[in-house]
Structures are given as C-alpha cells and as structure tokens.
C-alpha positions, -999 to 999 in steps of 0.1 A, spaced: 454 8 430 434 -24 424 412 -13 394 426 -4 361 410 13 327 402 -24 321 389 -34 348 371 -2 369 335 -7 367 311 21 348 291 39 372 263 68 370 256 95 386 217 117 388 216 151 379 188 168 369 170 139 361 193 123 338 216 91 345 254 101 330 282 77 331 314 75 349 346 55 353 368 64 382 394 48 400 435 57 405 454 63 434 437 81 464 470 84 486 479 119 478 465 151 484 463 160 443 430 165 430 412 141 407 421 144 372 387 149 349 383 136 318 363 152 286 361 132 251 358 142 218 336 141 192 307 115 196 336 95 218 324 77 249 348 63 278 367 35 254 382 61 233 408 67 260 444 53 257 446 27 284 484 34 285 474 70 286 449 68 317 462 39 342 499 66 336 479 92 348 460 73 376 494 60 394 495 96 409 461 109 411 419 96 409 412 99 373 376 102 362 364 95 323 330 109 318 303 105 292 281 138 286 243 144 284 230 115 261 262 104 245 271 65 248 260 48 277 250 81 294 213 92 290 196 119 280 187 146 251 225 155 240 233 192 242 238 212 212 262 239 230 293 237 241 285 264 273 254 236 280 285 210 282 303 228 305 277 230 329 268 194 328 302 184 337 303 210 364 271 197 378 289 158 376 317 176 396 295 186 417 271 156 424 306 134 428 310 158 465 343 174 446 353 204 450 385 207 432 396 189 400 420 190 369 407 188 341 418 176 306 395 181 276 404 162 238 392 175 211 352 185 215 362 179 251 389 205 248 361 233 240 339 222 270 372 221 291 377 263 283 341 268 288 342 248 319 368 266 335 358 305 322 321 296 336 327 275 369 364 285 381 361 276 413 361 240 399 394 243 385 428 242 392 449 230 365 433 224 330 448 200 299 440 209 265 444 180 237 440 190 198 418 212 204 409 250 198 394 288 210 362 299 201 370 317 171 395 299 160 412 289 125 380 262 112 399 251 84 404 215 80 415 190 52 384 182 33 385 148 39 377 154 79 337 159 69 339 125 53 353 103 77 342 119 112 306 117 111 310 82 94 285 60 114 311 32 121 343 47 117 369 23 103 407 18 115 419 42 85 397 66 93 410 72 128 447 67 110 435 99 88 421 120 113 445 111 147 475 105 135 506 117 114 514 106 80 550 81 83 549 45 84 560 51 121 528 70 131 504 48 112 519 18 135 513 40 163 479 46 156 474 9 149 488 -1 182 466 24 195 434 8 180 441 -29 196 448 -9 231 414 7 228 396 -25 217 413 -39 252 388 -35 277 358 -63 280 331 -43 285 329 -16 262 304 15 260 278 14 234 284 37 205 269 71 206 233 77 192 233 99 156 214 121 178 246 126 194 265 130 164 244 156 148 239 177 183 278 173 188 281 189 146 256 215 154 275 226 188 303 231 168 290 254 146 280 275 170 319 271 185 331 290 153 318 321 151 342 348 168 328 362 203 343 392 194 356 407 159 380 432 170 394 410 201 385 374 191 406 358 220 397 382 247 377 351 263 412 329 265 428 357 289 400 349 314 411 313 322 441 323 345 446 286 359 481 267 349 467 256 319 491 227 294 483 226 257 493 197 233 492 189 195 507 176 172 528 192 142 500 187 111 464 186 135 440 177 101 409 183 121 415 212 143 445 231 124 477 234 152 479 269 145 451 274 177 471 259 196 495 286 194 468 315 195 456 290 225 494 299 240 496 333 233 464 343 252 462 319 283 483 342 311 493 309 322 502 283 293 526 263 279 523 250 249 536 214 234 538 199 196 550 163 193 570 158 160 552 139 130 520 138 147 479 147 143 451 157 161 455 125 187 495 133 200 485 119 237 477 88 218 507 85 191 532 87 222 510 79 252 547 76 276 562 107 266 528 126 273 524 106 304 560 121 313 550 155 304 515 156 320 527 146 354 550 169 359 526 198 349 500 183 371 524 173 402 548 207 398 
C-alpha cells in the first residue's frame, strides 16, 4: 500500500452532470470489498481519523466520499437523506463496483440505512457510527444547535459535541484534532448552502415513517450490519442505538465507555480492532 490518508490524492468522479470527490486507496490483495465511507454533518474527507482509515485500509480499498455540493464536491446539495443515498449509490456505481461495505457517521449514518434499504444489491456489510433511525429519539443537549452549525467550528466545540466529558476524553479529542489537521492538502470547508440543506434534511429524518410501527423500515436492512456509540451521544442520544439493535435482524451493537457521538475517533485502535473482525469474519 503506497498511499496513505495523507498522502492519496483527491479524485472526482461524473455523475449526472456533477463532479463529486473521492479519496481511495488501501490494499487491493484480497478478495474483501472496498470499504465506503459517508461523513457527517457538513464534514468533507479531512474529518476522518487518519489512525482510523489507513487501520482500515491495511485489509481492504477504503473510499471517503464527499456528497452532492459539500466541500470540494460540486453541485446543488441535497436536502433528503433518500436523495443521499442515491448519490452515493450512483458513485458506487460510476467507480465499476459492484459490492461494497459501507460505514456511515453521523448524517452519513442515515444515508448509510437509506443506502442499503433502497439499493441492497450494493451492500454487504454496513457500519453505523453515532448515528440513528428515522424516527428516532431527537433529543439533544441544547447546546448542540449552538455549536454545530457554527460557521468555523472551534476545538471545544468538537470537544462538546464528539467526545466524553473526563480529562482523559478531552485529550483524546485533542489528539484527535492535530491527527485531523495532519494531511497537507485539505478539502475546502463546506458551503452554508451545505449546512442549511444538510439542517433541512434532517428535519425531514425526524418525523416517524410510521406511528404505530416506527422501526418497521430497520427490519428491512437484513445485511450484517455493526453499530457503535458511545455511552452519553450529546447530538444523537445513544438510546437509537439500541432501538438501531433491536430491529436490524442482523446487528450487534457496541458502546465504548466515557465516550460521545465520535467513539471511532476517542479510541480509533480499539475500533480498528473491532471493525476488522466484523468486516473480515
């Protein structure tokens, strides 16, 4: 593997018209799929955990992706989750795959079920990272509405929203920060275009597909599907990760002790450890 999440050049890709970006590189000498990557909330392809990504790309391709307009991807960003979905399936698609895993953080976590329940064919394992069901539990410490839309968001505010409360976490988070400031060339910020289609695709997210059954949609995804959060999630409450558990046929769940919404990236080894063997099982 010669290129690393430092070093692997940005590339882009046409589909209907627009020019979306993509990183990809990892090791191509073994028959598991490439592992597809979708980022939260207004992120681009430098929100990633180096440590996190050149883990996973020792045993399989790994491919970070930039949506419809968001970063250094072009574009009118999408404003629904299901529209998302289909753009990354179309980016599977126009990259000649026809298998991947895929892991979803976040914002990415929703496109990743939507993903899946629309396009299965795509799919064979799927990743979900602090994130949560259509129809979930929306409630979230008030401070969340503050700091995430925040156009330059600030070291403490990524300590607030990704990480848990100790000394030990903050440090964690801060380590974080420097590994994610690493890479030379970094993706632009995403557009406040992005940032209030991103808000208003959420919205839509909350509402309950259906009132008497509101996780019927979960039991379609039937591929081996691994769920992670941490123990006190501020922006997406843990608790769907749970209801995430209980109606995926095929899920396990994880919860990393004294840890937020980011647990990948509070203990990037230890979910290294764990997402390997899920992936390579």
């Amino acid at each position: 593997m010669s290129d690393t999440h430092l070093t692997v050049p940005t590339r882009f890709v046409e589909v209907d018209g627009d020019r979306f970006a993509y990183r990809r590189w990892g090791n191509t000498a073994t028959d598991q799929p490439p592992l597809f990557m979708i980022q939260h909330f207004r992120g681009g392809m430098d929100h990633w955990d180096p440590v996190m990504t050149d883990g996973l790309a020792a045993g399989r391709e790994v491919i970070l992706y930039n949506g419809r307009g968001v970063a250094s991807s072009l574009g009118k960003p999408r404003t629904r989750i299901e529209h998302m979905a289909d753009d990354a399936a179309a980016v599977i698609r126009a990259l000649g795959l026809q298998k991947v895993d895929v892991l979803g953080f976040s914002l990415g976590g929703f496109q990743a079920q939507d993903l899946t329940r629309r396009h299965p064919d795509l799919v064979r394992k799927l990743m979900l990272l602090g994130t949560g069901p259509r129809g979930g539990n929306p409630e979230s410490d008030p401070g969340v509405a503050e700091r995430a839309p925040r156009p330059v968001p600030t070291i403490d505010d990524f300590l607030f929203l990704f990480f848990g409360r100790s000394e030990a976490a903050r440090q964690a988070g801060r380590n974080f920060w420097k590994r994610r400031h690493e890479r030379a060339e970094q993706d632009p910020p995403s557009s406040p275009e992005v940032v209030q289609a991103q808000i208003e695709a959420n919205m839509y997210y909350l509402p309950k597909l259906d009132p008497n059954d509101p996780f019927a949609h979960l039991r379609e995804i039937t591929q081996p599907t691994f769920i992670l959060n941490g123990t006190d999630d501020v922006m997406i409450p843990s608790i769907n990760s749970w209801h995430m558990s209980q109606h995926i046929p095929n899920a396990q769940l994880f919860i990393y002790p004294d840890a937020g919404h980011a647990a990948q990236f509070q203990y990037p080894e230890r979910f290294v450890r764990h997402a390997r063997q899920f992936l390579d099982e």
